[in-house]
PDB file with SEQRES, HELIX, SHEET and CRYST1 records, atoms N, CA, C and O in Angstrom:
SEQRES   1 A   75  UNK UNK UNK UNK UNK UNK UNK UNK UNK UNK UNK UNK UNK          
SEQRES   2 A   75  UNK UNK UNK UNK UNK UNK UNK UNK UNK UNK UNK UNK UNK          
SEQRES   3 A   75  UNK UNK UNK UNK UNK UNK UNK UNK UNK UNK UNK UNK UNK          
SEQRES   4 A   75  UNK UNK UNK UNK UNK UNK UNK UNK UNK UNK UNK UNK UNK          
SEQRES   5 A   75  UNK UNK UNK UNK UNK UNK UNK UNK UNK UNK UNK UNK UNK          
SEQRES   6 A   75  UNK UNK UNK UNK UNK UNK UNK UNK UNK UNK                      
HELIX    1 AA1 UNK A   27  UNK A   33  1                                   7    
HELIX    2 AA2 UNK A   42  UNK A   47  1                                   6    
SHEET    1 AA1 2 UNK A   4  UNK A  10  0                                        
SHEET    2 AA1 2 UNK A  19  UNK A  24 -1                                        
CRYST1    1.000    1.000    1.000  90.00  90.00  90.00 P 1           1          
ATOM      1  N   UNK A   1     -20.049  -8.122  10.722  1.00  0.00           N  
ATOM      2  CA  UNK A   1     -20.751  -6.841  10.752  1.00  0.00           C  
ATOM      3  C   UNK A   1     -21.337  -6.566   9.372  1.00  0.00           C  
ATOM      4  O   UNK A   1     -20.850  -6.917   8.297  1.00  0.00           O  
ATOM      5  N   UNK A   2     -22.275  -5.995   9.540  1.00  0.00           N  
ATOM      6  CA  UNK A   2     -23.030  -5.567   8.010  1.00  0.00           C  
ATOM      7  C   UNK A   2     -22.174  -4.362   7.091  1.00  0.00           C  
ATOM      8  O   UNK A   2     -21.748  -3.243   7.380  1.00  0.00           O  
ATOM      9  N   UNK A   3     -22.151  -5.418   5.506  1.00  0.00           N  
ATOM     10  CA  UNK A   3     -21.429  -4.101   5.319  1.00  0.00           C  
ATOM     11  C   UNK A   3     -19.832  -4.500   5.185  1.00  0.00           C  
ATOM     12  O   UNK A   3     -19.103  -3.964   4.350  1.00  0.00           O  
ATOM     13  N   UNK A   4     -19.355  -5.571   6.169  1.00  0.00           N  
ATOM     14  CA  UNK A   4     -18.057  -5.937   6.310  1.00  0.00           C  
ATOM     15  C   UNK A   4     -17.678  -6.647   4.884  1.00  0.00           C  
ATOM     16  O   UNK A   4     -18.570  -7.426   4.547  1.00  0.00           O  
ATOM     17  N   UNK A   5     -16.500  -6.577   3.882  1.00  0.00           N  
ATOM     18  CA  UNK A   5     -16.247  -7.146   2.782  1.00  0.00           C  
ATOM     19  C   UNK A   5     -14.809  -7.612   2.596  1.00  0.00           C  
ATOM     20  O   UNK A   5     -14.539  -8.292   1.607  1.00  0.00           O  
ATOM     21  N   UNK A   6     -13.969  -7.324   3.388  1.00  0.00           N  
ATOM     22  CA  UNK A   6     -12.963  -8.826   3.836  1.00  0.00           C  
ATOM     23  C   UNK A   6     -11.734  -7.427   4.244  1.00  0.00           C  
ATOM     24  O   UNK A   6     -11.774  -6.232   3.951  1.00  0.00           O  
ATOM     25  N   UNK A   7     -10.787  -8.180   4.972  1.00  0.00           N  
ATOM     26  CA  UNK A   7      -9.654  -7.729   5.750  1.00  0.00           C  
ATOM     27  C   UNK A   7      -8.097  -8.894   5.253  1.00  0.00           C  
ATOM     28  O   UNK A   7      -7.842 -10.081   5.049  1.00  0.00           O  
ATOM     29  N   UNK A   8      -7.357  -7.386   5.270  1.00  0.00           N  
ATOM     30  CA  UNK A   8      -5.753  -8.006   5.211  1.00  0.00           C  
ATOM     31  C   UNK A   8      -5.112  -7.606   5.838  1.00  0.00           C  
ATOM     32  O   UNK A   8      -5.039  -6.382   5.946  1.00  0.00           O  
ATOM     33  N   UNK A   9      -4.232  -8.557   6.654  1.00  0.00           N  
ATOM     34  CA  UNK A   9      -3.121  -7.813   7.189  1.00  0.00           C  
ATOM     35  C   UNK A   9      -1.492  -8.109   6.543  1.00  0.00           C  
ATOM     36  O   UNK A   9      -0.946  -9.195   6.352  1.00  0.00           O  
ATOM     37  N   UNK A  10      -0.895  -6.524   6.264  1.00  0.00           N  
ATOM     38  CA  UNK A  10       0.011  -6.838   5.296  1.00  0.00           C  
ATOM     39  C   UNK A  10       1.492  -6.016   5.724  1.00  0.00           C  
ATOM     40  O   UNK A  10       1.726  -4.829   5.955  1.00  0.00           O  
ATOM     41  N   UNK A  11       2.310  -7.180   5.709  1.00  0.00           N  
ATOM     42  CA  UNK A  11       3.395  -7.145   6.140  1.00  0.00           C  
ATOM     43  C   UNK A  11       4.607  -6.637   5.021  1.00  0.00           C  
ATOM     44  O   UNK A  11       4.979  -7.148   3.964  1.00  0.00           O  
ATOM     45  N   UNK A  12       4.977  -5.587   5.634  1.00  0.00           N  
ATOM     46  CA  UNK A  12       6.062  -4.648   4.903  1.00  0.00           C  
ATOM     47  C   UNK A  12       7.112  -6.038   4.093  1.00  0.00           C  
ATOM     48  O   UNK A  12       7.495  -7.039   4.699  1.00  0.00           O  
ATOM     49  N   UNK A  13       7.358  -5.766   2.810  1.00  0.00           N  
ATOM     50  CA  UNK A  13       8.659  -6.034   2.096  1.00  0.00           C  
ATOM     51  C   UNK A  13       9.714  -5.022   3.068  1.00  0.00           C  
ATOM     52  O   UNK A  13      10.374  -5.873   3.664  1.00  0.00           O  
ATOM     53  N   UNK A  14       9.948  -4.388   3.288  1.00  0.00           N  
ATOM     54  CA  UNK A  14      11.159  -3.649   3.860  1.00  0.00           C  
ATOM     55  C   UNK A  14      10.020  -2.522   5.255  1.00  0.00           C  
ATOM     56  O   UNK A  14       8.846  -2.160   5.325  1.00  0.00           O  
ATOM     57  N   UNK A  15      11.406  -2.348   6.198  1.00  0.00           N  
ATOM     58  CA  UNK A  15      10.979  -1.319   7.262  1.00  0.00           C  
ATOM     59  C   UNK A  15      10.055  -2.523   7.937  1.00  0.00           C  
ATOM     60  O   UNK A  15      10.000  -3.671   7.496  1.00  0.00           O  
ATOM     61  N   UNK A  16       9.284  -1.983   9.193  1.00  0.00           N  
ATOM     62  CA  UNK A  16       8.799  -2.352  10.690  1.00  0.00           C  
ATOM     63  C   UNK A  16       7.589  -1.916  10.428  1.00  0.00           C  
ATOM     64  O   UNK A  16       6.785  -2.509  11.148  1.00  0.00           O  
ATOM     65  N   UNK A  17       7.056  -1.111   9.690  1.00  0.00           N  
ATOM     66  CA  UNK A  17       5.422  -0.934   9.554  1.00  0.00           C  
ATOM     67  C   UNK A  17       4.304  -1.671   8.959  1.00  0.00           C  
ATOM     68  O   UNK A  17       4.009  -1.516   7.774  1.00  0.00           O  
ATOM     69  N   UNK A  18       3.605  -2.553   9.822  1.00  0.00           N  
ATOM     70  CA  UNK A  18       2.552  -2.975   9.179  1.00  0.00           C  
ATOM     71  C   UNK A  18       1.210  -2.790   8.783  1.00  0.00           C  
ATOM     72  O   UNK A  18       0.756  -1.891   9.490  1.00  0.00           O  
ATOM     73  N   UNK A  19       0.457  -3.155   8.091  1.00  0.00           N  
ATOM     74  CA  UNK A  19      -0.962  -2.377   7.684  1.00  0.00           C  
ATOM     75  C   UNK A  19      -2.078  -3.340   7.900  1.00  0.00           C  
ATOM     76  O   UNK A  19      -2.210  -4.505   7.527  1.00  0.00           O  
ATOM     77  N   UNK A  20      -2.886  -2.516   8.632  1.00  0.00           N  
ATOM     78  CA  UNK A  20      -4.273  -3.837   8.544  1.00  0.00           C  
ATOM     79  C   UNK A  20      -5.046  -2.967   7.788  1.00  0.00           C  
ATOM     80  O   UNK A  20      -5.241  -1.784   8.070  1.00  0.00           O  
ATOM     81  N   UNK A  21      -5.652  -3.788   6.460  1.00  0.00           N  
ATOM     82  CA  UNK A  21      -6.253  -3.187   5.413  1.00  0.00           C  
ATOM     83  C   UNK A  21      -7.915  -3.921   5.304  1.00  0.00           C  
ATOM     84  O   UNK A  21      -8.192  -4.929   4.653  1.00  0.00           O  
ATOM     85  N   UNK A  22      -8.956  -3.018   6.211  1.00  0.00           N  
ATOM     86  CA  UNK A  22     -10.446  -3.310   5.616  1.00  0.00           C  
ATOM     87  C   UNK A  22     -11.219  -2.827   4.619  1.00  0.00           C  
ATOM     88  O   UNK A  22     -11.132  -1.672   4.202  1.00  0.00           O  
ATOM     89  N   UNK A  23     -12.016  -3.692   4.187  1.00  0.00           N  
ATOM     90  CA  UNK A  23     -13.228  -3.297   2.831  1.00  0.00           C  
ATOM     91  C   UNK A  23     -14.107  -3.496   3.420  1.00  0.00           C  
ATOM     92  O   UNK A  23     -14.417  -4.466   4.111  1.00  0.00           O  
ATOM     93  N   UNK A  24     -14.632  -2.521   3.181  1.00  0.00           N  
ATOM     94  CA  UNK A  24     -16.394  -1.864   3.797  1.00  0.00           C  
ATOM     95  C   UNK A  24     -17.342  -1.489   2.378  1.00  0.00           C  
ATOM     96  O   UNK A  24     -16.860  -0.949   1.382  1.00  0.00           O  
ATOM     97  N   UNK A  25     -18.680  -1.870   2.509  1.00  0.00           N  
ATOM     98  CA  UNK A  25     -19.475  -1.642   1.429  1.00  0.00           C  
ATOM     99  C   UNK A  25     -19.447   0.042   1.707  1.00  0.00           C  
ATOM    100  O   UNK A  25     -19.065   0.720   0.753  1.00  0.00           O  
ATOM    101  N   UNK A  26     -19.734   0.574   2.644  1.00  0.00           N  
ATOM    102  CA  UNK A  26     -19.822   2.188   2.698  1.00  0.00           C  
ATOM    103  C   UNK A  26     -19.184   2.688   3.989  1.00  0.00           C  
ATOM    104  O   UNK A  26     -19.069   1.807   4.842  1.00  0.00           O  
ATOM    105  N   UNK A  27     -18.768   3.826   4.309  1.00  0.00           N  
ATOM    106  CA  UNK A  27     -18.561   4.736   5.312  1.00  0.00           C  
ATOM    107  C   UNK A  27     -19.625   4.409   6.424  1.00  0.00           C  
ATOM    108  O   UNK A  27     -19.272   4.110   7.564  1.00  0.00           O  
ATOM    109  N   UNK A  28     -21.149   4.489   5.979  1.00  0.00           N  
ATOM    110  CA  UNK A  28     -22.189   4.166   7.165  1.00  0.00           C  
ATOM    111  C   UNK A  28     -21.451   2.905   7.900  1.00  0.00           C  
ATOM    112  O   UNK A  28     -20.922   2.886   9.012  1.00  0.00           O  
ATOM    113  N   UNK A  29     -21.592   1.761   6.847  1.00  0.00           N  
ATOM    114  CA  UNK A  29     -21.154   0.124   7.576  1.00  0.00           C  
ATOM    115  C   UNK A  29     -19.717   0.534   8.514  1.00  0.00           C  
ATOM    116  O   UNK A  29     -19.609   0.053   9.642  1.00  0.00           O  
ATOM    117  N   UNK A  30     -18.613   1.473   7.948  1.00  0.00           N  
ATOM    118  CA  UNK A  30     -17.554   1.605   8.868  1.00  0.00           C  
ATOM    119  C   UNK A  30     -17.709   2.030  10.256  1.00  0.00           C  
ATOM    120  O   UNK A  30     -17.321   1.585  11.337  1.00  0.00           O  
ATOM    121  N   UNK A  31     -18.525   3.214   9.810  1.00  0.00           N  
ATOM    122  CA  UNK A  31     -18.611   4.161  11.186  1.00  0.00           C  
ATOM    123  C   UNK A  31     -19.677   3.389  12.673  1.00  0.00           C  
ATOM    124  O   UNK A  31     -19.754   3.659  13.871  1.00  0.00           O  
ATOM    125  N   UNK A  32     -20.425   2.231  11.662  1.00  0.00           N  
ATOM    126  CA  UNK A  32     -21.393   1.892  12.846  1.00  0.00           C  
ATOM    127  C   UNK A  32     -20.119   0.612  13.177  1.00  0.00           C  
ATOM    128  O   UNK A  32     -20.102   0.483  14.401  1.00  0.00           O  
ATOM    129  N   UNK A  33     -19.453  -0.004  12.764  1.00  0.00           N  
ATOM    130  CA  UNK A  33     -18.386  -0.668  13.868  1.00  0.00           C  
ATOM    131  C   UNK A  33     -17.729  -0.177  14.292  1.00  0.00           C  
ATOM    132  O   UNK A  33     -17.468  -0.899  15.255  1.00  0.00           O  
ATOM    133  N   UNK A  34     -16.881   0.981  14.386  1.00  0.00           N  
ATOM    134  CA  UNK A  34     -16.722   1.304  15.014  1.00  0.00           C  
ATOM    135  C   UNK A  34     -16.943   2.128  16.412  1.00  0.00           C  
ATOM    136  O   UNK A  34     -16.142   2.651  17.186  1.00  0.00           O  
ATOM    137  N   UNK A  35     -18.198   2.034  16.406  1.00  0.00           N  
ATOM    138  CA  UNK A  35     -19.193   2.469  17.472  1.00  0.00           C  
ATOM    139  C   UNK A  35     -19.743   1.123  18.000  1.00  0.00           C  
ATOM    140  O   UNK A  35     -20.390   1.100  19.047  1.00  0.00           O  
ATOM    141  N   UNK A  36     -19.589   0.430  17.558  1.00  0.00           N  
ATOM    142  CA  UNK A  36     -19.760  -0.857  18.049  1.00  0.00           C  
ATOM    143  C   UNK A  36     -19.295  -1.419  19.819  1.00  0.00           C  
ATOM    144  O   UNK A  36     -18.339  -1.021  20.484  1.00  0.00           O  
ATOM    145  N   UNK A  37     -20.184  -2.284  20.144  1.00  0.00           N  
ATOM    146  CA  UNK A  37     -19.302  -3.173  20.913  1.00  0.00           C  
ATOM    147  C   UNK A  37     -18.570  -4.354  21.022  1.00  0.00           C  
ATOM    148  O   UNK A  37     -18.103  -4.903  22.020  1.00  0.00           O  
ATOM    149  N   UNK A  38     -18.538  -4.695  19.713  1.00  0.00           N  
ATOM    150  CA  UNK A  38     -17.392  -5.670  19.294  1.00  0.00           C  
ATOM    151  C   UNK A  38     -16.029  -5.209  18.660  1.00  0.00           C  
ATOM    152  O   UNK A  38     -15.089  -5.942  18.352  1.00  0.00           O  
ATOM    153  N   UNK A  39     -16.120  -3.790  18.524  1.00  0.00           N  
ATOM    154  CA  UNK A  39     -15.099  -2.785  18.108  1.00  0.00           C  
ATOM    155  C   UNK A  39     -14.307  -2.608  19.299  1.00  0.00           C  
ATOM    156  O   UNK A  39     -13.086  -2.740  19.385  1.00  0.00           O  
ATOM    157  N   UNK A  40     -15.020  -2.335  20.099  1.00  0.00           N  
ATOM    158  CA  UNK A  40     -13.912  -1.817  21.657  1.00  0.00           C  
ATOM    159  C   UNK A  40     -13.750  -2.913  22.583  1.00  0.00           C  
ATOM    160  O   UNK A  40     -13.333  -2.770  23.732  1.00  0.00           O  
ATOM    161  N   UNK A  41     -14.156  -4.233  21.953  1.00  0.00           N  
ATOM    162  CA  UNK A  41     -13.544  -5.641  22.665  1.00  0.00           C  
ATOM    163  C   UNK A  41     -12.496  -6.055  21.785  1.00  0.00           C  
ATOM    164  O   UNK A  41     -11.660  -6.783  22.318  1.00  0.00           O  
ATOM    165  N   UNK A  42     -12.349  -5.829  20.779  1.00  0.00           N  
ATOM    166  CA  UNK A  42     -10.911  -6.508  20.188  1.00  0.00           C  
ATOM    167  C   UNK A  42     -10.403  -5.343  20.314  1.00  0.00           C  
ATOM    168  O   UNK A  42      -9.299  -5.693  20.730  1.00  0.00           O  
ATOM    169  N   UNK A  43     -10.350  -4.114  20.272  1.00  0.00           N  
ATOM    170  CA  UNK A  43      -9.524  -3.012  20.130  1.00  0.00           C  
ATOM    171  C   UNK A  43      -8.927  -3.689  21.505  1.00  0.00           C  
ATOM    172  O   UNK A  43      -7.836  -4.255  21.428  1.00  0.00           O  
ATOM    173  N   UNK A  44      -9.600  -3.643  22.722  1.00  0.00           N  
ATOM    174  CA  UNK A  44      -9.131  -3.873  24.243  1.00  0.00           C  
ATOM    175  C   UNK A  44      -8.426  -4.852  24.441  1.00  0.00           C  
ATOM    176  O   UNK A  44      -7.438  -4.841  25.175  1.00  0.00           O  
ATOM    177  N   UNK A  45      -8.853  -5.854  23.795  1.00  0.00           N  
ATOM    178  CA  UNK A  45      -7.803  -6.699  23.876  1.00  0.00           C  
ATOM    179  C   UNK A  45      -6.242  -6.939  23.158  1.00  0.00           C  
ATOM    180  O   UNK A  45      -5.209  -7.502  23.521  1.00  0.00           O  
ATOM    181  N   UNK A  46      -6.690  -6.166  21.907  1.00  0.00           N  
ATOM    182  CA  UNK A  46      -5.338  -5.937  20.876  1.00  0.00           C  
ATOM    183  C   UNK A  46      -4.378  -4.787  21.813  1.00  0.00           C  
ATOM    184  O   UNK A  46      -3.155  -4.876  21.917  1.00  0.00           O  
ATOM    185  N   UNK A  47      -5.072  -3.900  22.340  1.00  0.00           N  
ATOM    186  CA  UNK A  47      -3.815  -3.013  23.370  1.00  0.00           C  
ATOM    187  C   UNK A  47      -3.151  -3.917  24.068  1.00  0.00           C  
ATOM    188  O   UNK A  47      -1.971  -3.671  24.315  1.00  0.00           O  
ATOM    189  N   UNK A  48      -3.663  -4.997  24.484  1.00  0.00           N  
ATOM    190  CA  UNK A  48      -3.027  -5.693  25.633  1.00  0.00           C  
ATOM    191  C   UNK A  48      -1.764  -5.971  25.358  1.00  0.00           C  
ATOM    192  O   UNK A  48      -0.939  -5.909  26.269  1.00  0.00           O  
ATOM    193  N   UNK A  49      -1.251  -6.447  23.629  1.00  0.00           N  
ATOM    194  CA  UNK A  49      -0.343  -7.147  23.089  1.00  0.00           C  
ATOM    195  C   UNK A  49       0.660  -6.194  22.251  1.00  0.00           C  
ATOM    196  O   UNK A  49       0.109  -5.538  21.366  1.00  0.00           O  
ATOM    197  N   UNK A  50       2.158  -6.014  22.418  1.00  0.00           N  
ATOM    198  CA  UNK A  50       2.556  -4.932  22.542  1.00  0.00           C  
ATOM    199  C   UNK A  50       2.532  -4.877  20.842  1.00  0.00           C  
ATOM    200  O   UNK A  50       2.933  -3.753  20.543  1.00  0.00           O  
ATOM    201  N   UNK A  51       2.309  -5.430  19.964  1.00  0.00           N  
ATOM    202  CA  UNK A  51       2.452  -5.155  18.363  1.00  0.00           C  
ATOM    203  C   UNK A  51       0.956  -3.651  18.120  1.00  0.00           C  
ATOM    204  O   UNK A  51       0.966  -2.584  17.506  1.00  0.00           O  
ATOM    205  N   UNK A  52      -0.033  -4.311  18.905  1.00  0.00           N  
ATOM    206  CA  UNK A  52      -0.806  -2.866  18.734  1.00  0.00           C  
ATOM    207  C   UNK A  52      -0.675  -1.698  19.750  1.00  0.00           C  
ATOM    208  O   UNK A  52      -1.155  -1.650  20.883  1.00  0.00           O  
ATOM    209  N   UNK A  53       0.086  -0.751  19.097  1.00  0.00           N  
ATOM    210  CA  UNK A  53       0.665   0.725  19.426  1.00  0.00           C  
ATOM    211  C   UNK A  53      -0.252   1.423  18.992  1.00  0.00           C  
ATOM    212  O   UNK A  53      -0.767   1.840  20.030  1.00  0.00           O  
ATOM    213  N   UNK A  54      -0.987   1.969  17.901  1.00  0.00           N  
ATOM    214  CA  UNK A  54      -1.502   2.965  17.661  1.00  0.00           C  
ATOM    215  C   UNK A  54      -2.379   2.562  16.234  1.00  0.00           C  
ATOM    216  O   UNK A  54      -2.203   1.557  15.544  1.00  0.00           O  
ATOM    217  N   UNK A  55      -3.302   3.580  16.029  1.00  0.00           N  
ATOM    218  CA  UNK A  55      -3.601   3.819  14.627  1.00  0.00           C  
ATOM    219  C   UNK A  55      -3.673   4.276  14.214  1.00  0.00           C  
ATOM    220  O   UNK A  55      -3.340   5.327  14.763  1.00  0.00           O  
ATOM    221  N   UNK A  56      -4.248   4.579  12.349  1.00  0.00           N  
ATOM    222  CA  UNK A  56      -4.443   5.511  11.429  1.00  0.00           C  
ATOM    223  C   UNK A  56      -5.602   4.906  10.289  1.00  0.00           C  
ATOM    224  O   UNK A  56      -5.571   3.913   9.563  1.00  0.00           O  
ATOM    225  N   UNK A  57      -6.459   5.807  10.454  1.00  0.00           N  
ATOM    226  CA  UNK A  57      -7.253   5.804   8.978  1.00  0.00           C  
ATOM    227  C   UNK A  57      -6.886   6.177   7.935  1.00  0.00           C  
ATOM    228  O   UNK A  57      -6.476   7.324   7.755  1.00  0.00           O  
ATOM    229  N   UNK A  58      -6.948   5.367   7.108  1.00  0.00           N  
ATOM    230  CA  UNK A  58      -6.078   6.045   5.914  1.00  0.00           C  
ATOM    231  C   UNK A  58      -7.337   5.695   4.872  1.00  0.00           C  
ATOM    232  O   UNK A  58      -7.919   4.611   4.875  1.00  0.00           O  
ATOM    233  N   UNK A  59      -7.645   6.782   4.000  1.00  0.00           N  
ATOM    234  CA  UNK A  59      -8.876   6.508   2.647  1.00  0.00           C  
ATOM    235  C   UNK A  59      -8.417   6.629   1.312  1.00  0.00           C  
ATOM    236  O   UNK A  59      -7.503   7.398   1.013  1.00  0.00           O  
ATOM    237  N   UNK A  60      -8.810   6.147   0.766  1.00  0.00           N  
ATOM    238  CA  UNK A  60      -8.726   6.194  -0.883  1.00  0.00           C  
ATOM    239  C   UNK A  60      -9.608   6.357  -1.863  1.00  0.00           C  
ATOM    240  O   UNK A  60     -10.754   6.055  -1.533  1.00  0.00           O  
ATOM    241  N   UNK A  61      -9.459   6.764  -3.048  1.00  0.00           N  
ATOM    242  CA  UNK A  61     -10.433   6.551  -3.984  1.00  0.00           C  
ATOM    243  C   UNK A  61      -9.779   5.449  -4.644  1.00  0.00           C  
ATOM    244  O   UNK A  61      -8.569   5.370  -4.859  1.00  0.00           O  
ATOM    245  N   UNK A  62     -10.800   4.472  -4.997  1.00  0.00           N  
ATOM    246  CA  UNK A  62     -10.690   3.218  -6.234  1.00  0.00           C  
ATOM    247  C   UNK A  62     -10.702   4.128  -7.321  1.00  0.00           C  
ATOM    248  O   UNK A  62     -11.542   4.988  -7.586  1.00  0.00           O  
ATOM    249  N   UNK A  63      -9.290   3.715  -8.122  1.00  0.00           N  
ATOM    250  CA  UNK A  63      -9.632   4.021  -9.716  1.00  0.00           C  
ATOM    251  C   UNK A  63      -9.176   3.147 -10.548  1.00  0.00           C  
ATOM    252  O   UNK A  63      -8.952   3.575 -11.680  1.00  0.00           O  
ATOM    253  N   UNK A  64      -8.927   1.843 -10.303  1.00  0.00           N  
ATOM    254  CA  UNK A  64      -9.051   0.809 -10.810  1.00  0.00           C  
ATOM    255  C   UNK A  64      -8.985  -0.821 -10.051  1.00  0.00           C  
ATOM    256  O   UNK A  64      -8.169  -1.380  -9.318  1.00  0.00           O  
ATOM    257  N   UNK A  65     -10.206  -1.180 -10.620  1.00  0.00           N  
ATOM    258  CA  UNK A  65     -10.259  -2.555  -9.605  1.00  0.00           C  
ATOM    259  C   UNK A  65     -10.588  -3.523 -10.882  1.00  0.00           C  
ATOM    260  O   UNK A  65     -11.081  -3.467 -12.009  1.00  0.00           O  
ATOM    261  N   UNK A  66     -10.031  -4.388 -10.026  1.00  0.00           N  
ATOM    262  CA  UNK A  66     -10.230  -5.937 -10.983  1.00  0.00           C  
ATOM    263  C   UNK A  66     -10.801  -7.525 -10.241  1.00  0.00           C  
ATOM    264  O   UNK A  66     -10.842  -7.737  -9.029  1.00  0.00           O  
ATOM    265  N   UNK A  67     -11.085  -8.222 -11.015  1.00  0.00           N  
ATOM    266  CA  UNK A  67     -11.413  -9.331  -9.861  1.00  0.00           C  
ATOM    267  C   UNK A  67     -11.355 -10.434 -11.374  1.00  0.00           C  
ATOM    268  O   UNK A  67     -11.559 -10.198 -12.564  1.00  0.00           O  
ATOM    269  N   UNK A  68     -10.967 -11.716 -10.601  1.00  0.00           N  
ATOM    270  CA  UNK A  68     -11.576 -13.005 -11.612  1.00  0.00           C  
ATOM    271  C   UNK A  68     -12.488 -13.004 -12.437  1.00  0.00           C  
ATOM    272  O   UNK A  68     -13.615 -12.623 -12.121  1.00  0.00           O  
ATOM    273  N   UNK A  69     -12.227 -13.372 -13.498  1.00  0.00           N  
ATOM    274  CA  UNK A  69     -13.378 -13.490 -14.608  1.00  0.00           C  
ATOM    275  C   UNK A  69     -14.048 -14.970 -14.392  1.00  0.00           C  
ATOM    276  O   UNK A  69     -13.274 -15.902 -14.172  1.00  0.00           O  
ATOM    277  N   UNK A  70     -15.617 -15.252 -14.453  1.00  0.00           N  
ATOM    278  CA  UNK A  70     -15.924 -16.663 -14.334  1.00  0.00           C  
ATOM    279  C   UNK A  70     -15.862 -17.243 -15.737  1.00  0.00           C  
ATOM    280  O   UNK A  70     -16.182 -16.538 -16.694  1.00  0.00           O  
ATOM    281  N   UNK A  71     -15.477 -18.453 -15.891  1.00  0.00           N  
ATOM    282  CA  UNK A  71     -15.505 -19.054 -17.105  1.00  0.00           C  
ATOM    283  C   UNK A  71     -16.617 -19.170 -17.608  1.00  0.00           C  
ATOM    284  O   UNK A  71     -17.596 -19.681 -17.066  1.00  0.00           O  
ATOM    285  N   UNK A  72     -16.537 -18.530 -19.095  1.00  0.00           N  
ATOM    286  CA  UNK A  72     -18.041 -18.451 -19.940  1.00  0.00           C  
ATOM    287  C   UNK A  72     -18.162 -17.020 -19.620  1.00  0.00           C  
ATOM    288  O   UNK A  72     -18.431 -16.789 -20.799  1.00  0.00           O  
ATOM    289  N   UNK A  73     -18.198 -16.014 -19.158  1.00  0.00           N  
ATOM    290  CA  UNK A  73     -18.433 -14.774 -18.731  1.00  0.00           C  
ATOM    291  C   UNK A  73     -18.605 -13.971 -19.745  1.00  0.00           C  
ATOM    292  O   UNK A  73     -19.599 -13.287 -19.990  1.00  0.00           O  
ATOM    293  N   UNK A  74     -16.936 -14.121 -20.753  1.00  0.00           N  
ATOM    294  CA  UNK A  74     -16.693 -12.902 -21.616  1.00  0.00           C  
ATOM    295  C   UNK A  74     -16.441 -13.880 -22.744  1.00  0.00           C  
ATOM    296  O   UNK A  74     -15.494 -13.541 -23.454  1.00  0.00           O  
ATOM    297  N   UNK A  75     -17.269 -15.431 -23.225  1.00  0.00           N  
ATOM    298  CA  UNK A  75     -17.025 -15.757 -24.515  1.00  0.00           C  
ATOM    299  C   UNK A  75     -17.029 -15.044 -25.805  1.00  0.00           C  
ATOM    300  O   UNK A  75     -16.752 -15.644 -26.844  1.00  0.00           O  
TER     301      UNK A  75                                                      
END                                                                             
């Protein structure tokens, strides 16, 4: 999907709750998959399987991000 910038799914150190965590370039790119029809074919099929129960949006603000430096970058 446009807009899509990678997915984790992340499994509790302790407790039964797990998190599926997406990166979206913006809110627009979110909101149009989920209006999607490739949104309500895996949603449909993920009900089928009893690990997907329910969900939650959860948002954040970034206030600090980091990534790999390429070699030569910051000589």
């Amino acid at each position: 999907m446009a807009g899509f910038e990678g997915f984790e799914l992340l499994r509790p150190a302790e407790g039964s709750t797990w998190y599926v965590y997406t990166r979206w370039a913006g809110e627009e790119d979110f909101l149009a998959w989920v209006k999607s029809a490739a949104f309500t074919r895996g949603h449909a099929e993920a009900n089928r399987q009893p690990v997907a129960h329910g969900s939650e949006v959860l948002s954040f603000d970034i206030v600090l991000s980091a990534g790999p430096v390429e070699v030569g970058e910051d000589d």
